[in-house]
C-alpha positions as CSV (number, residue, x, y, z in Angstrom):
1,X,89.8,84.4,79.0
2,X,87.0,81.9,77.5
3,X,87.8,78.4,76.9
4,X,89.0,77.9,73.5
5,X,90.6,74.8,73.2
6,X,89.7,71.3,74.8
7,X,91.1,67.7,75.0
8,X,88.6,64.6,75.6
9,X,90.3,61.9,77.4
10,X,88.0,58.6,77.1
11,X,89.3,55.0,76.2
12,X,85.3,54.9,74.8
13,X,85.9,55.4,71.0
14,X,82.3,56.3,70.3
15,X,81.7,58.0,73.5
16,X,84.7,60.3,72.7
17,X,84.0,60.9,69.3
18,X,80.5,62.4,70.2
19,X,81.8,64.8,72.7
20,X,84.6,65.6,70.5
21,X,81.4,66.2,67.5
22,X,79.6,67.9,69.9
23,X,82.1,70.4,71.2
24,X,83.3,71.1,67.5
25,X,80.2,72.2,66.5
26,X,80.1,74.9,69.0
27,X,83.1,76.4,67.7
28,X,86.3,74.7,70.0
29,X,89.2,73.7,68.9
30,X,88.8,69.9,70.0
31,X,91.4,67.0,70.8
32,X,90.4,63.5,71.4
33,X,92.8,61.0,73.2
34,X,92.3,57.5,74.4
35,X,93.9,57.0,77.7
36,X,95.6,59.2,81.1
37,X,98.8,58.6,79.9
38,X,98.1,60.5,76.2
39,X,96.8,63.4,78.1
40,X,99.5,63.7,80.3
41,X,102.0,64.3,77.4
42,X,100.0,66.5,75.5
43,X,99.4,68.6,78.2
44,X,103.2,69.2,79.0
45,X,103.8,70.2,75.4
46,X,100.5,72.2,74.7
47,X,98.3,74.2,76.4
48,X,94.4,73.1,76.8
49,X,92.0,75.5,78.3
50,X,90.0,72.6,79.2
51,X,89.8,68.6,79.5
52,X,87.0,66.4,79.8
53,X,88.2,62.8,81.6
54,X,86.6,59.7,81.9
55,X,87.5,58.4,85.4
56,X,87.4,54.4,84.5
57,X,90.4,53.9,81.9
58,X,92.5,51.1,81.4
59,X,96.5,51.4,83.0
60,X,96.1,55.2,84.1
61,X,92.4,56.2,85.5
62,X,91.1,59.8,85.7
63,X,91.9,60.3,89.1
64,X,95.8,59.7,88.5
65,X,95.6,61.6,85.4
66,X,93.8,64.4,87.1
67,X,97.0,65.0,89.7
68,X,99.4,64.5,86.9
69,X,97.3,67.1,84.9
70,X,96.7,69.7,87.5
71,X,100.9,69.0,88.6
72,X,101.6,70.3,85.1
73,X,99.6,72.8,84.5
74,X,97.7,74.0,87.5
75,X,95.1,76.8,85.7
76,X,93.6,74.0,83.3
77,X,90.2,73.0,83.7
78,X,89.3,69.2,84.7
79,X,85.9,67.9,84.7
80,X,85.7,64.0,85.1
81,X,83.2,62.0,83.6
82,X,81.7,59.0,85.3
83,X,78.6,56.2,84.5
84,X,79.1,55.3,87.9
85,X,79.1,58.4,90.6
86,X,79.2,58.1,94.2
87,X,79.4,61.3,96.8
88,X,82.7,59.9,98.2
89,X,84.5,59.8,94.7
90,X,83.0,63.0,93.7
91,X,84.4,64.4,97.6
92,X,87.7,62.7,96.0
93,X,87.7,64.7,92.7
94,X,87.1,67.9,93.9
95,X,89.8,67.5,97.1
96,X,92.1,66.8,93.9
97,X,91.8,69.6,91.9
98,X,88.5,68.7,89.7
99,X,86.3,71.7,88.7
100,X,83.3,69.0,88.8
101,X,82.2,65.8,87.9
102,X,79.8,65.0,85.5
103,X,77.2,61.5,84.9
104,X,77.1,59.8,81.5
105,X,75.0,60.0,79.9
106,X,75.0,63.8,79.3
107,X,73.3,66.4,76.7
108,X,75.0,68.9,75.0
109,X,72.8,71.5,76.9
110,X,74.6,69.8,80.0
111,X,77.8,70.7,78.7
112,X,77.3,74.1,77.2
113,X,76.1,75.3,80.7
114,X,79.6,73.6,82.4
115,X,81.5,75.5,79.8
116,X,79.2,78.7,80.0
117,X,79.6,78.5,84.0
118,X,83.7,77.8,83.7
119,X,84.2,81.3,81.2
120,X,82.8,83.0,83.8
121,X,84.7,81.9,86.9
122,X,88.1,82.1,83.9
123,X,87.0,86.2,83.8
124,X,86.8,86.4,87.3
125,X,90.2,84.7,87.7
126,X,91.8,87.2,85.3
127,X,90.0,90.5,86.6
128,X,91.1,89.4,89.9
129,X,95.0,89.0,88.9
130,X,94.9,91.9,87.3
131,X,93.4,93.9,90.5
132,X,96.1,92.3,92.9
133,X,99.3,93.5,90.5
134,X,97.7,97.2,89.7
135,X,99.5,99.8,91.7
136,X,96.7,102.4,91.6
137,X,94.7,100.7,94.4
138,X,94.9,103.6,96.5
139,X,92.8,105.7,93.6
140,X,90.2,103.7,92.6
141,X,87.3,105.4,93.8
142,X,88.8,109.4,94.7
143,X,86.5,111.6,93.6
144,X,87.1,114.8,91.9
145,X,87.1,118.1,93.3
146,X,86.9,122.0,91.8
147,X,85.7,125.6,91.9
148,X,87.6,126.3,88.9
149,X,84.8,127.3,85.9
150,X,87.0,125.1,83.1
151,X,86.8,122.2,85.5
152,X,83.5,122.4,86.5
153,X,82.2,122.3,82.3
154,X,84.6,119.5,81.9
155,X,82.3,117.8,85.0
156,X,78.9,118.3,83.4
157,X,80.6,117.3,80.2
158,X,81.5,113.9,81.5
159,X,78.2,112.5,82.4
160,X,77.1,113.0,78.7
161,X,80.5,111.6,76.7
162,X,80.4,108.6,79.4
163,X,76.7,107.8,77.7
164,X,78.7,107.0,74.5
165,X,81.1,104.4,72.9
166,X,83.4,107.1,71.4
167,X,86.8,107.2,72.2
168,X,88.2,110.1,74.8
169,X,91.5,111.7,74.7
170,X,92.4,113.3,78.1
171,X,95.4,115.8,77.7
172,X,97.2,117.6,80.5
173,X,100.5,117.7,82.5
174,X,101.3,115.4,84.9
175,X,99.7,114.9,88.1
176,X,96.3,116.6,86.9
177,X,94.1,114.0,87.7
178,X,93.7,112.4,84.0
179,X,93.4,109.0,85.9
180,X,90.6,110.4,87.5
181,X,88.9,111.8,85.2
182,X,88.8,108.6,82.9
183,X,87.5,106.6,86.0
184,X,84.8,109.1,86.4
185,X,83.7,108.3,82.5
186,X,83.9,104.7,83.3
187,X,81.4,105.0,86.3
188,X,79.4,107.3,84.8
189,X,78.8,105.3,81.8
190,X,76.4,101.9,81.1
191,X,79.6,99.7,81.2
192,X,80.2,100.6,85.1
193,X,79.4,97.4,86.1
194,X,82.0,96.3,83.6
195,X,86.0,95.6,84.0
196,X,87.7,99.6,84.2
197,X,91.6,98.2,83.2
198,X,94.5,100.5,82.8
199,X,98.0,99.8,81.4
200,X,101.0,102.3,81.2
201,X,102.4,102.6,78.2
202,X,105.3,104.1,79.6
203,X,106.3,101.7,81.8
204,X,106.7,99.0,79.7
205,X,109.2,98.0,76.7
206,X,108.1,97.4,72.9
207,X,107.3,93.5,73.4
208,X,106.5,93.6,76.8
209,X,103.9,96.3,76.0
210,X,102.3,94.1,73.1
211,X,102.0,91.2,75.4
212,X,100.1,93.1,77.8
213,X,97.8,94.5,75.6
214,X,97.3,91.9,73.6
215,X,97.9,88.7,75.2
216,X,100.2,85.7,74.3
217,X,100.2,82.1,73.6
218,X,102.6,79.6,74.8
219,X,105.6,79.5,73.1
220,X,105.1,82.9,70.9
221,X,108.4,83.8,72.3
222,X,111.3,82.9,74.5
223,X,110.1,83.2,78.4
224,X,105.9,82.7,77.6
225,X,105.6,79.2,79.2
226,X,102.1,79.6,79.0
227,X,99.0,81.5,78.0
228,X,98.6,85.1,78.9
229,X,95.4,87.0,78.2
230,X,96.1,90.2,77.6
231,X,94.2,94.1,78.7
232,X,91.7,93.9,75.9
233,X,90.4,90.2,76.8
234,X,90.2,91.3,80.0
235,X,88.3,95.4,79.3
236,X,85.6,93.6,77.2
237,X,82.2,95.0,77.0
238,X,84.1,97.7,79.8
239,X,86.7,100.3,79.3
240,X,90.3,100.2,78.3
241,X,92.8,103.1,79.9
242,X,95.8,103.6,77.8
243,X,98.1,105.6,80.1
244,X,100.5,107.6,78.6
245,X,99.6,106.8,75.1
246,X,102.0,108.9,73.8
247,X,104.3,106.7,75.0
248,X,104.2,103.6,72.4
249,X,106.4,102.0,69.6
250,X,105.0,103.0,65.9
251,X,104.8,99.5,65.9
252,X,102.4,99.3,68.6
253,X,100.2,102.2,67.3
254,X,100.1,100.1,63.9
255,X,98.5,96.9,65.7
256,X,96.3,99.2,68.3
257,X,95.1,101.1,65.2
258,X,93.7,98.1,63.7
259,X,92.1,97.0,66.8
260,X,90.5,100.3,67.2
261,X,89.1,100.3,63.2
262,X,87.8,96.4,63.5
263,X,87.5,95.7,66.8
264,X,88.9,92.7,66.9
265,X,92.9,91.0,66.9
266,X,95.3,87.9,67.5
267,X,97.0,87.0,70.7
268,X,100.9,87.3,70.1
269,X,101.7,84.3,68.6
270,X,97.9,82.9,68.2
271,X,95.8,82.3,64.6
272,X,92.8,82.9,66.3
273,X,90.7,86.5,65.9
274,X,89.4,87.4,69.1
275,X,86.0,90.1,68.5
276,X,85.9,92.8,71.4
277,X,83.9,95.3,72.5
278,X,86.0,98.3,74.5
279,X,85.8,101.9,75.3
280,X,88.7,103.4,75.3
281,X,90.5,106.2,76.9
282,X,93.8,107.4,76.4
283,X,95.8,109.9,78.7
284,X,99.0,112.0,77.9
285,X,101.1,114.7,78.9
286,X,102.5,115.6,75.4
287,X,101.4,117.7,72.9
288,X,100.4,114.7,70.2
289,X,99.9,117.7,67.6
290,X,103.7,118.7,67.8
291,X,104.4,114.5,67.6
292,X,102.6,114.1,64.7
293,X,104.8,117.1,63.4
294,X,108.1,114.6,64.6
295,X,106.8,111.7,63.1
296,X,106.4,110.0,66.2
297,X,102.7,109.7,66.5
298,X,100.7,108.6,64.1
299,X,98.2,110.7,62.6
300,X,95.4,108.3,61.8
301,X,95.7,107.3,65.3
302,X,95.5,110.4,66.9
303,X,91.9,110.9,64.8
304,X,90.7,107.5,66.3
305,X,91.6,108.3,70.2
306,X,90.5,112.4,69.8
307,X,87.1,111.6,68.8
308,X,86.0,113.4,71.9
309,X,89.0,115.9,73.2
310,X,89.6,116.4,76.7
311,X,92.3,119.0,78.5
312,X,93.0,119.8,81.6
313,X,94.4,122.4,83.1
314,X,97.7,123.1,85.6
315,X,97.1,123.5,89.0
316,X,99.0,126.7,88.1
317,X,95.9,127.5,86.2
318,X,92.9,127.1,89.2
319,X,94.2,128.5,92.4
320,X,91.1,128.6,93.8
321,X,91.1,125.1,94.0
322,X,94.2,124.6,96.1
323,X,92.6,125.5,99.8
324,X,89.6,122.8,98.6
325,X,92.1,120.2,97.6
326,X,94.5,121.1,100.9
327,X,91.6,120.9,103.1
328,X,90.1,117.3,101.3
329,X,93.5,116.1,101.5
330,X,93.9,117.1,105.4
331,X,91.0,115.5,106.1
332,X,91.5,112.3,104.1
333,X,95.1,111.5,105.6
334,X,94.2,112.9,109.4
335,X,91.5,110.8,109.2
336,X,93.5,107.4,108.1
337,X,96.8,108.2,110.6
338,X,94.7,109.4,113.4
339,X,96.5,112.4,113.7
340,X,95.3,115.6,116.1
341,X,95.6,118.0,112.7
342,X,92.8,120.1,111.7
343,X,93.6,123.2,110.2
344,X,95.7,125.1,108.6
345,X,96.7,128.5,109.3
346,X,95.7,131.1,106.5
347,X,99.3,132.2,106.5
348,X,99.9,128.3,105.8
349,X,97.5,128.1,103.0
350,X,98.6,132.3,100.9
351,X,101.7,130.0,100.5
352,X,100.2,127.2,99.0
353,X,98.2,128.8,96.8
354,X,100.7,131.1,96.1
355,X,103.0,127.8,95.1
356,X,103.4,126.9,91.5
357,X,102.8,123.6,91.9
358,X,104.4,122.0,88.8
359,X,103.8,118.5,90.4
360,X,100.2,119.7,90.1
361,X,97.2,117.7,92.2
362,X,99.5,115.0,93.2
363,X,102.2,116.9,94.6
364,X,99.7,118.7,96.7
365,X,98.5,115.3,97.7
366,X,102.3,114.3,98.7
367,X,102.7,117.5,100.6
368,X,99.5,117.5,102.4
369,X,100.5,113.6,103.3
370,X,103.6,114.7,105.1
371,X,102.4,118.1,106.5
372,X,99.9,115.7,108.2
373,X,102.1,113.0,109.8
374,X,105.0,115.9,110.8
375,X,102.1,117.4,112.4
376,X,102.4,118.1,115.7
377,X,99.9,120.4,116.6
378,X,96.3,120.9,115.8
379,X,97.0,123.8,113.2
380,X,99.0,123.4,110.1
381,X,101.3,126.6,110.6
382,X,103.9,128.3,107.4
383,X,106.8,126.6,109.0
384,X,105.0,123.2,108.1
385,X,105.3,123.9,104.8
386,X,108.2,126.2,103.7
387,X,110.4,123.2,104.6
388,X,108.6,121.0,102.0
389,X,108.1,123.5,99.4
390,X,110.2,126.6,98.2
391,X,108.0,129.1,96.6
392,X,111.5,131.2,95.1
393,X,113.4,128.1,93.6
394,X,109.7,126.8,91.9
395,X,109.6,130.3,90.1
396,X,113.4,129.4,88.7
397,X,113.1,125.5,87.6
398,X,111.0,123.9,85.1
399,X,107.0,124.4,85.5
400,X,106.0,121.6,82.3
401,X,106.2,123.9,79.6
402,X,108.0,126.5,81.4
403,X,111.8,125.6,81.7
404,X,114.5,128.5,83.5
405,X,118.3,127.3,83.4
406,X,121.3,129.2,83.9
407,X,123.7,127.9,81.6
408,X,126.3,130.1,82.2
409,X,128.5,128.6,79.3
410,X,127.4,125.4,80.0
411,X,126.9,122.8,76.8
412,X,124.0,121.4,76.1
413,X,124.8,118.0,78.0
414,X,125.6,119.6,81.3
415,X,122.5,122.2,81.1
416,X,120.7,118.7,80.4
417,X,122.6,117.2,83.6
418,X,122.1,119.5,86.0
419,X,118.4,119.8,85.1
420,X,117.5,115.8,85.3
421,X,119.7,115.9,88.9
422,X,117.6,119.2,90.0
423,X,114.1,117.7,89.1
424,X,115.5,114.3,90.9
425,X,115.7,116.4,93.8
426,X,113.0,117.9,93.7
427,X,111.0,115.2,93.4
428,X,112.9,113.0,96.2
429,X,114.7,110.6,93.4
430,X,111.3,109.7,92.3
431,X,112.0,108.8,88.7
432,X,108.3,108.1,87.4
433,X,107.6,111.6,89.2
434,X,110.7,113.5,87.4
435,X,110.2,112.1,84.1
436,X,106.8,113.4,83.8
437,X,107.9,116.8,84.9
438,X,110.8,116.3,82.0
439,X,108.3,115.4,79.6
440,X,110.3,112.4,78.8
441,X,109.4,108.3,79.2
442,X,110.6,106.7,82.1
443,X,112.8,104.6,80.4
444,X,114.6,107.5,78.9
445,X,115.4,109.2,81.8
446,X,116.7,105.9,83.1
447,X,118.7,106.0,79.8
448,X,120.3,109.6,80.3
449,X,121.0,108.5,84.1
450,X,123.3,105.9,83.1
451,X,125.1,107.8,80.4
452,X,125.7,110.4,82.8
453,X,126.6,108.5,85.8
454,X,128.7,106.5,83.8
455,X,130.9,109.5,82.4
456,X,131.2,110.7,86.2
């Protein structure tokens, strides 16, 4: 995210080797060439975070090397560098892809400024990519809501941990609102005006998983044609979300161990040791305790992300809260579809809260959503919602940690089957949805679905 390395492009030998000096000795990792055409091909074979260029050089100037550059590699930083500026070739530089355009002579307070000003708008850059791919737009700010006593002490809890560094493991089933409830620690702590990034762990393969959290350089490995900064570049001096924790390679837990003992690692691929400062918070809906007992969790890990415990309960667990989150909910999505709904009947709402909800929060969220826009009528009535839900077949199929199949002689394989195709349904083929009612990674149950739809 900071500019590490930089190339000097000036046919002055003097005039490049002070720069070069000068950059060096504020830590960059600092190339010198004399002409366009050098920088050209060292750009398409390297990657340079930035590149100072004299504009006046002999066969290629710095305005052709400056579209040749930018035509390579677009996200590299240009500044020219010019004894002899004028507005209309400053106009010229910028139209072209310049970040500025600097006067000789300079200081090096001159240029630590540019550099300080460019790692800035760099960040920006990357918290902004990373904004426009996140999926969990819709979430960001949701607050939380309860009546429930054990929810309201983890509330007045949160303020206090968020005043610390330590690190806060949020356990519960899926669909609680651990998401939530991390944000919450985020904004309530002295890092809110900070980066809040999250990454799923479950989503993500072994390698694809390490890139993410760690960032690559180009080259590390087949596919990375260029730098990537990675979750923990872009969480510093905020807070890091590991979703699904739970979820990663032993060899992953090895390298985020060490991270979380020194505070510090290499990009995949890189030499370089990159110091961070980030608050993290992990989420899962497994029992680490009983995966420590597998041997698929490490143990020494577990003690570095439970420094401050977390767990929430089922929706199961607080029915009182289920006519306060039907009615928030109502509201919320009546409100954004302008729809005529504004109640519902209290026959309507003995049946939700007589539900078991193993979807928890966000199923109630889903339902409410479609109660809403099947609406037809001012007043949610029962029939609006024993469609969507079916109180009798919840009490029969898997709850979390509850699980009721008939086997009726059936092997283990088809008991297996039959549940993964029932949850399926349930949850209207929404894989990421079933597999956290399985207990299972995403990938698995992708896994299973192909061995069993294969043997069809």
């Amino acid at each position: 995210m900071s500019v590490e390395k930089i190339m000097v492009v000036d046919d002055d030998a003097l005039g490049r080797e002070y720069l070069c000096e000068t950059l060096k000795r504020g830590g960059y990792d600092v190339t010198g060439v004399g002409n366009g055409q050098q920088a050209v091909s060292r750009i398409g074979k390297e990657d340079f975070d930035m590149i100072f260029m004299d504009m006046k050089m002999p066969g290629m100037d710095g305005m052709e090397a400056l579209e040749k550059v930018k035509g390579i590699s677009s996200e590299t930083v240009v500044i020219l560098m010019t004894a002899y500026g004028t507005i209309e070739s400053a106009v010229e530089a910028m139209r072209k892809g310049a970040y500025d355009y600097i006067i000789k002579p300079f200081s090096p307070d001159q240029i630590e400024l540019l550099i300080s000003r460019v790692n800035e708008r760099q960040k920006l850059i990357a918290e902004n990519k990373y904004w426009r791919s996140a999926s969990n737009v819709d979430e960001k700010s949701e607050p939380v809501y309860s009546k429930n006593s054990k929810m309201s002490q983890i509330y007045e809890q949160l303020k206090k941990i968020a005043q610390s560094k330590a690190s806060v493991l949020i356990q519960g089933e899926s669909g609680t609102g651990k998401e939530l409830v991390a944000r919450a620690i985020h904004y309530f702590s002295p890092r809110c005006e900070k980066p809040f990034i999250r990454v799923n762990c479950a989503a993500l393969a072994e390698s694809l998983l390490e890139s993410e959290l760690f960032g690559h350089e180009r080259g590390a490995y087949t596919g990375a044609v260029a730098k990537r900064i990675g979750r923990f570049e872009l969480a510093n001096e905020g807070t890091l979300l590991l979703d699904e924790v739970s979820e990663i390679s032993p060899n992953i837990q090895a390298k985020l161990l060490r991270v979380l003992e020194e505070e510090e690692f290499e990009r995949v691929g890189g030499e370089k040791t990159i110091k961070i400062d980030v608050r993290i918070v992990a989420t899962t809906n497994r029992d680490l305790a009983k995966e420590i007992q597998k041997g698929t969790f490490r143990e020494d890990l577990f003690y570095r992300l439970n420094v401050v415990p977390i767990h929430l309960p089922p929706l199961r667990e607080r029915r009182e809260d289920i006519p306060l989150l039907a009615n928030t909910y109502l509201e919320k999505y009546s409100s954004e579809n302008n729809s005529s709904v504004k109640s519902i009947e209290k026959r309507a709402m003995d049946y939700l809260s007589q539900y078991n909800w193993p979807g928890n929060v966000r199923e109630l969220k889903n339902i409410m959503q479609r109660a809403v826009v099947m609406g037809s009528s001012e007043e949610l009535g029962l029939e609006n919602f024993t469609s969507l839900i079916d109180i009798k077949k919840s009490e029969h199929t898997m709850c979390n940690d509850s699980v009721n199949i008939k086997k009726n002689g059936q092997s283990i394989e088809d008991a297996e089957k039959e549940l993964i195709f029932t949850t399926l349904e349930k949850t209207g083929g929404n894989k990421t949805k079933a597999a956290g009612l399985l207990k299972i990674t995403t990938r698995t149950l992708r896994n299973k679905l192909n061995k069993y739809v294969i043997a069809q």
